[in-house]
C-alpha positions in Angstrom: 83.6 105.4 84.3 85.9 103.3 86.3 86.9 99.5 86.6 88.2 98.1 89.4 89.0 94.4 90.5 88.7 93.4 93.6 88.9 89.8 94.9 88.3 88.4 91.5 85.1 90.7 91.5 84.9 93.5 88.5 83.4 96.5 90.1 82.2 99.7 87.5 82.7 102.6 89.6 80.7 105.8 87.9 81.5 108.7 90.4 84.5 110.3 92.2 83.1 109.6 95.8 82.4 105.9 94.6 86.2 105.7 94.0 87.2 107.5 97.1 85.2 105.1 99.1 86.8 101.8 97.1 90.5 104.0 97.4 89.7 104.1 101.2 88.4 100.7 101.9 91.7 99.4 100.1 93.8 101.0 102.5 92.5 99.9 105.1 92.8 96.6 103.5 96.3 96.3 103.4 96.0 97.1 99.5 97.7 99.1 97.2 96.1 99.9 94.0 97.1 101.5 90.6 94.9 103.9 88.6 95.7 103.2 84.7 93.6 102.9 81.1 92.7 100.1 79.7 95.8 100.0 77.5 98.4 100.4 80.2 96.3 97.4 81.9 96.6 95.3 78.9 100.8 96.4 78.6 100.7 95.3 82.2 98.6 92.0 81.5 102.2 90.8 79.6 105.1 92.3 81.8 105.3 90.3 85.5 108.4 92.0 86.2 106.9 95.4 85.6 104.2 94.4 87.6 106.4 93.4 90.8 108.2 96.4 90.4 105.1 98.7 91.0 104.3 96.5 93.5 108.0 96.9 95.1 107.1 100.9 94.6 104.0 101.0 96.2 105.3 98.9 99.0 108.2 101.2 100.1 105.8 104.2 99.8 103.4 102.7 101.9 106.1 101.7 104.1 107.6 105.4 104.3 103.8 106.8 104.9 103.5 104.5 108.2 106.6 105.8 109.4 105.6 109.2 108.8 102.4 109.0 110.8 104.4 107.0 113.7 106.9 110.1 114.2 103.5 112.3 113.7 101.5 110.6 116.2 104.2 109.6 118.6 105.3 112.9 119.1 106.2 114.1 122.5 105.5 110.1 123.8 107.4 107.9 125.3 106.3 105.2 122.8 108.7 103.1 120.3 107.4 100.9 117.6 110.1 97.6 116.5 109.0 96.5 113.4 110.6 93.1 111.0 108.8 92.2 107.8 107.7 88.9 107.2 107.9 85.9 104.8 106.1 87.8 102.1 108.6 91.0 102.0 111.4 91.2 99.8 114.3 92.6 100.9 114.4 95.3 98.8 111.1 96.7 100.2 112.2 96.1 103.5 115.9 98.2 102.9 113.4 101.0 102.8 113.4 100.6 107.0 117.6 101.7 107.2 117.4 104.3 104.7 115.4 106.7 107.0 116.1 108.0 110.7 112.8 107.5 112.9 113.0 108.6 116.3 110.0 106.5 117.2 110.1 103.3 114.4 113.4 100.8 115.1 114.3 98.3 112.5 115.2 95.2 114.3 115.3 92.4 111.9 117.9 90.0 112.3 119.5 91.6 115.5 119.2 91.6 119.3 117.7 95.5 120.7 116.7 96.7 124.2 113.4 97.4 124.9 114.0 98.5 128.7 117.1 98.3 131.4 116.2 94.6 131.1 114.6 93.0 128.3 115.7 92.1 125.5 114.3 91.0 122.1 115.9 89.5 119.2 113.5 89.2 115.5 113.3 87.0 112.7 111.1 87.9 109.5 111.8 84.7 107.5 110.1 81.5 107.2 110.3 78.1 106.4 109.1 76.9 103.2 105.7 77.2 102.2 103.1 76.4 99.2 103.0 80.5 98.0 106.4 80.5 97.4 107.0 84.0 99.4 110.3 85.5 98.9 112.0 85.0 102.4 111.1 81.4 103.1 114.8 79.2 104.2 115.3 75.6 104.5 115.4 74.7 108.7 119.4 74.5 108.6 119.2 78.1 107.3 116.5 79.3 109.9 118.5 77.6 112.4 121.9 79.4 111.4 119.7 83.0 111.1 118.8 82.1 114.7 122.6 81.3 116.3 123.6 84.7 114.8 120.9 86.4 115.9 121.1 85.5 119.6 125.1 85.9 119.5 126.7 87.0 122.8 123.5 86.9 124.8 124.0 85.0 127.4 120.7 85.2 130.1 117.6 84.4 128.1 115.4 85.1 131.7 114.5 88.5 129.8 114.8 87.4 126.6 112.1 88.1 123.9 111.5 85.7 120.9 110.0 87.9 118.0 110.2 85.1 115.5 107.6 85.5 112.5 106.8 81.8 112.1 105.8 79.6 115.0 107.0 76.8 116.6 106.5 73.4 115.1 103.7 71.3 116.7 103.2 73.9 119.3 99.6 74.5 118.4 100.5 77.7 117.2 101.0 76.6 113.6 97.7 74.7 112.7 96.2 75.2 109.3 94.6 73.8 106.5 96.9 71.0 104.7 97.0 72.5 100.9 97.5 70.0 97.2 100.0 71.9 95.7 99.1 70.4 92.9 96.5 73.0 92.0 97.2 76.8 91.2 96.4 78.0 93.6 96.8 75.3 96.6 93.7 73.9 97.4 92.8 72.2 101.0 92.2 68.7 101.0 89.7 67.2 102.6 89.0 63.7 103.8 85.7 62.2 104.8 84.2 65.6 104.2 86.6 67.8 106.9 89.6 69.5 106.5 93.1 67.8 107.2 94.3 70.4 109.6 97.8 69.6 110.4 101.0 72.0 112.1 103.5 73.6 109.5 105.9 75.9 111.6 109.2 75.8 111.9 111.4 73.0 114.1 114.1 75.2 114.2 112.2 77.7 115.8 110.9 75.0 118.2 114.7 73.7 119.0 116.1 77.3 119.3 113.0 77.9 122.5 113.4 74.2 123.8 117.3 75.2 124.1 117.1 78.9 125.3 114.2 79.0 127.3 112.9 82.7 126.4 111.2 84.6 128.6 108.5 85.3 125.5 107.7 84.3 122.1 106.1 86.6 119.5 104.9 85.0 116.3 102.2 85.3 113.8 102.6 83.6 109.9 99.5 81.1 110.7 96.5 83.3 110.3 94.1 80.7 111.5 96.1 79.5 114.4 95.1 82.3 117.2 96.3 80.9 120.4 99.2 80.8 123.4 100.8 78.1 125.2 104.0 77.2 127.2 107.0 75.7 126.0 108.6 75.3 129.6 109.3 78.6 131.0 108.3 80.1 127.7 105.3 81.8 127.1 104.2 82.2 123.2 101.4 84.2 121.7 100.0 83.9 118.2 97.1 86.3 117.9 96.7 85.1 114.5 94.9 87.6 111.7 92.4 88.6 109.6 93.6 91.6 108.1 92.5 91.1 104.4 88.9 91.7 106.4 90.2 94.5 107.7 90.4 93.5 111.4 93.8 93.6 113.5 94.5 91.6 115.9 97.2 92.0 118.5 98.5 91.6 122.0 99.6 93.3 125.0 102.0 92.2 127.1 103.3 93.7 130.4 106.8 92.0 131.9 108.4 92.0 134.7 111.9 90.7 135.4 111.8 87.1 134.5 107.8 86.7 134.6 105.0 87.4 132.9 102.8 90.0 134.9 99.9 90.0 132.4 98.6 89.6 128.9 95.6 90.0 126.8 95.0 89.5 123.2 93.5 92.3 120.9 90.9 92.7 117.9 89.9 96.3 116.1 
């Protein structure tokens, strides 16, 4: 028999296919998951840094497989896949994305690549600071330095793409619970019985599209705050998330030479 925990819940697992089916639905979670005895649990109960070191493990193999399966499946295609981390990555997992040659999956964190003749999109991963204490969150003046460099020697922004991780302060695209940090972990507070919903992105990402004028933003970070809007000529898209339900959500976006010809958001 089998123990495994799952969202605080302790599940006994007494067959093969019963695992299978929990091994499975963690993947498609998002999760990774360790199978150990009770005594290596109990070594691991007392050693944080082991812990984030399997963690770090399983994240770069789990990395590697999805690159795998993109050169797999995009095979023959005229398809590319960009991909950045996020706020919650550490660097080391993501060093993983320059030590192998993709034909198919293109690093682009922190510098400016061609998606056509005309476009062009520059990324940011990191974050400002936030209540979980991720590993890639930056004071503003840092974001705001991350972001000159970034854009460096582009001069047209007409066919420029934002793909910034965090949102825009007070954009609407960065509304969420307000959290007592006070608490482990953060709690939201609540006044006259409802939520205190208030905007936590980034100002420096706001200046940086104020200034530039993008053609598009990309950004996610603020699960709850699933929405688009224009920042002057801008047009940003957060299609927010749900994946720890297992759902993905997404957009597609078709552009033209200095205009948007169409959008839609996705959910599967």
């Amino acid at each position: 028999q089998k123990r495994a925990t799952v969202h605080g819940q302790v599940m006994k697992l007494t067959s093969e296919e019963e695992v299978e089916a929990l091994i499975k639905n963690l993947e498609l979670l998002g999760y990774y998951y360790i199978d150990i005895t009770e005594e290596e649990f109990e070594i691991l109960r007392q050693d944080e840094n082991r812990v984030n070191e399997i963690f770090h493990e399983k994240a770069r193999h789990r990395l590697k497989e999805w690159i795998d399966l993109a050169d797999e499946r995009l095979q023959g295609t005229n398809t590319e896949i960009y991909i950045s981390g996020g706020n919650d990555d550490a660097e080391e997992i993501l060093d993983i994305l320059g030590e192998y040659t993709s034909e198919y999956v293109i690093p682009c964190e922190g510098r400016a690549v061609q998606l056509d003749e005309i476009h062009t999109m520059v990324s940011l991963g990191i974050s400002n600071p936030t209540p979980w204490d991720t590993p890639r969150e930056y004071p503003e003046e840092v974001i705001a330095e991350r972001i000159e460099q970034t854009v460096d020697g582009i001069e047209d922004f007409s066919n420029v793409v934002f793909n910034f991780h965090v949102p825009p302060y007070n954009y609407g695209l960065d509304l969420c619970p307000e959290l007592d940090t006070s608490t482990d972990p953060p709690t939201p507070v609540s006044k006259g019985g409802q939520q205190i919903i208030k905007p936590v992105g980034s100002k420096a990402v706001a200046e940086a599209i104020e200034r530039y004028q993008p053609l598009l933003v990309l950004c996610g970070h603020i699960h709850e705050s699933k929405a688009t809007v224009r920042i002057g000529r801008s047009f940003a898209i957060n299609p927010g998330s749900e994946y720890g339900e297992g759902i993905l959500h997404g957009a597609i976006v078709n552009l033209g030479d200095g205009e948007i010809v169409s959008w839609q958001m996705t959910s599967g």
